[in-house]
C-alpha positions in Angstrom: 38.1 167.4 230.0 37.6 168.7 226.4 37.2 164.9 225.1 34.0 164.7 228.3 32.8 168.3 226.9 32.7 166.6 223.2 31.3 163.8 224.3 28.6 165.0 226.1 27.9 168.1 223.1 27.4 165.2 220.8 25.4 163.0 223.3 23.3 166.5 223.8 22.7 167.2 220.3 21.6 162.9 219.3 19.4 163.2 222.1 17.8 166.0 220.3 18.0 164.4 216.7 16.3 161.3 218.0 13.8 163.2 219.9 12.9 165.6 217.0 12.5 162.2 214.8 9.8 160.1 217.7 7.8 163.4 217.8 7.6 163.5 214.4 6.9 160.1 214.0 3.7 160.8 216.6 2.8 163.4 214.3 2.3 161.5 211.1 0.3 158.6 213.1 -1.9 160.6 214.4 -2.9 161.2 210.3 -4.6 158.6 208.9 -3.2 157.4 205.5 -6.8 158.4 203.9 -6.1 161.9 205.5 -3.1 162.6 204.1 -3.5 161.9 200.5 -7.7 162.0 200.3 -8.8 165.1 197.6 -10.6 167.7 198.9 -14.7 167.2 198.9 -16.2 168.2 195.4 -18.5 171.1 196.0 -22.4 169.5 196.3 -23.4 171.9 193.4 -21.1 170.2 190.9 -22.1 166.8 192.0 -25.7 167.8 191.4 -24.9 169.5 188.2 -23.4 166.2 187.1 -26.3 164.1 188.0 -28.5 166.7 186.5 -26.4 166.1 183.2 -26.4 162.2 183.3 -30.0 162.0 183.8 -31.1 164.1 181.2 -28.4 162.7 178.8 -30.1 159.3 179.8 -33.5 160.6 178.9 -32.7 162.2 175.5 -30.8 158.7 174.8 -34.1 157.4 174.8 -35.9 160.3 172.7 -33.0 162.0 171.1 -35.7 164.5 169.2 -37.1 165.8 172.5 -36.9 169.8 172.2 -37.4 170.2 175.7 -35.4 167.9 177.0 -32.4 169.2 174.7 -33.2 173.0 175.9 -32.7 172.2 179.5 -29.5 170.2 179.1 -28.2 173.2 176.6 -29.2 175.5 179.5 -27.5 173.2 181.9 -24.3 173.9 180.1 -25.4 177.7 179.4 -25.6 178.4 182.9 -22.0 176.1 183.9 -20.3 178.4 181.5 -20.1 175.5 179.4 -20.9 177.6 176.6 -19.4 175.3 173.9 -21.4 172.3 174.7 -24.4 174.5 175.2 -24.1 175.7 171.7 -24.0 171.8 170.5 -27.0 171.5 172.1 -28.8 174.3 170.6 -27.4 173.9 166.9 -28.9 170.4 167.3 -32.1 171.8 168.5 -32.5 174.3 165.9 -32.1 171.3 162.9 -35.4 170.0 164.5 -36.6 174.0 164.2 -34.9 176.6 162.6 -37.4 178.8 164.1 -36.9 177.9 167.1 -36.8 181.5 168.8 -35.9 180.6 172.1 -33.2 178.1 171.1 -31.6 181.3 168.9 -31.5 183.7 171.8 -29.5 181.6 173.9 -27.0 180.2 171.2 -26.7 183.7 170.5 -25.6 185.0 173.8 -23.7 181.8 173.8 -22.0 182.5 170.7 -21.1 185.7 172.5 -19.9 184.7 175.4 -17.3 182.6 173.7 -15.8 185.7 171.7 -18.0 185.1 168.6 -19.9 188.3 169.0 -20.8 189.2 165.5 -21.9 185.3 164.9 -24.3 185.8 167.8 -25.7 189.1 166.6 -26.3 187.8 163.4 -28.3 184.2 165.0 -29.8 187.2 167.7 -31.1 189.0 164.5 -32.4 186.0 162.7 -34.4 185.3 166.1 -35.7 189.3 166.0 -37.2 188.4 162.6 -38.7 185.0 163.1 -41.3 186.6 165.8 -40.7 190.4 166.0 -42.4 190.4 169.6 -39.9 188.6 171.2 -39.0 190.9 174.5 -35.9 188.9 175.3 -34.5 188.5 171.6 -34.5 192.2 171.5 -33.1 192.4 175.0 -30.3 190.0 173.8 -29.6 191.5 170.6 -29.3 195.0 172.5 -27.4 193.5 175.2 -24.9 191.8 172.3 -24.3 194.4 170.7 -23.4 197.2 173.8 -20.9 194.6 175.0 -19.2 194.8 171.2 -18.9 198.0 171.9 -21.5 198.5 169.2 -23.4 201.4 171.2 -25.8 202.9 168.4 -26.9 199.7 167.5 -27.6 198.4 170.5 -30.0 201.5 171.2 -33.1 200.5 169.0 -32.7 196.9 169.6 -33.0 197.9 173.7 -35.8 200.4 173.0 -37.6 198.0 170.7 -37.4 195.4 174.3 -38.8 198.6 176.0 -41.0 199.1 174.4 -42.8 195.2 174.3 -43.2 195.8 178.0 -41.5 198.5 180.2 -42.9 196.9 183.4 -41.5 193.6 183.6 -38.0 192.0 184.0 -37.2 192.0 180.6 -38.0 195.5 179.7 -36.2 197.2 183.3 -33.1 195.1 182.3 -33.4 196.9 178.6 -33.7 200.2 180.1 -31.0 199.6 183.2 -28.6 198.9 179.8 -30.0 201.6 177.8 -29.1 204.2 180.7 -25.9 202.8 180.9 -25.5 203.8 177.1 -26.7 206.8 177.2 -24.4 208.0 180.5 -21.1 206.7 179.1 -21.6 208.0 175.5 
């Protein structure tokens, strides 16, 4: 009788192997090969952001000296957070113009947002000279400078943004940062 209790233990517990494998076995063809090792979908945005990019690199292939078309691919990058191929872009736009005030506010706050602070204060400051009535230079420069922890310089710089216009986006975003200063010290 023990030999028949064995027997059928062990004929108990292949049943189960075997049936634990076939249901398995189900499981896996029910996945289609394509399912199981497919990546997941890239986002739409970065599909878009990369045909953005390979049709304006396309374009400025064909006119390489194109200001414009540069300044949108640099802000392409700028607002990826590709901030190091942004600032390629914009030190390639500024040998067409060194003057080019718009072009030295972003590579600025570029410059900045890479840990190069004091770089992009100094290229913020150049911009602040070139045209003196340049509300967002100021804002940036301001801006630049409370984020280096650099609190009393950043106060005339926001003031000086203020006071170009207190009424529009620019100047509210000046004084938003400016109040800021002022409540932490």
């Amino acid at each position: 009788m023990p030999d028949l209790v064995k027997k059928i233990t062990v004929g108990i517990a292949i049943f189960f192997i075997v049936f634990v494998i076939l249901v398995t076995l189900k499981e896996k063809k029910t996945t289609t090969p394509e399912q199981q090792y497919s990546t997941p979908p890239v986002p739409s945005s970065l599909l878009n952001l990369d045909a953005k990019e390979r049709e304006l690199k396309a374009i400025i292939e064909k006119d390489p000296q194109n200001r414009d078309l540069l300044f949108q691919l640099g802000a392409l990058y700028f607002e990826s957070n590709r901030f190091q191929q942004a600032i390629e872009i914009y030190q390639r736009i500024l040998k067409i113009n060194e003057r080019d005030v718009d072009t030295l506010n972003e590579l600025g706050l570029a410059l900045h947002y890479i840990g190069k602070s004091a770089e992009g204060v100094e290229v913020l400051k150049k911009a602040t000279t070139y045209d003196p009535s340049h509300q967002r230079a100021w804002l940036s420069l301001g801006f630049v400078l409370a984020s280096s922890g650099r609190t009393e310089d950043a106060r005339p710089a926001l003031k000086k943004a203020i006071d170009i216009n207190p009424g529009n986006d620019v100047g509210k975003e000046a004084q938003r940062i400016l109040d800021i200063i002022e409540k932490t010290g």
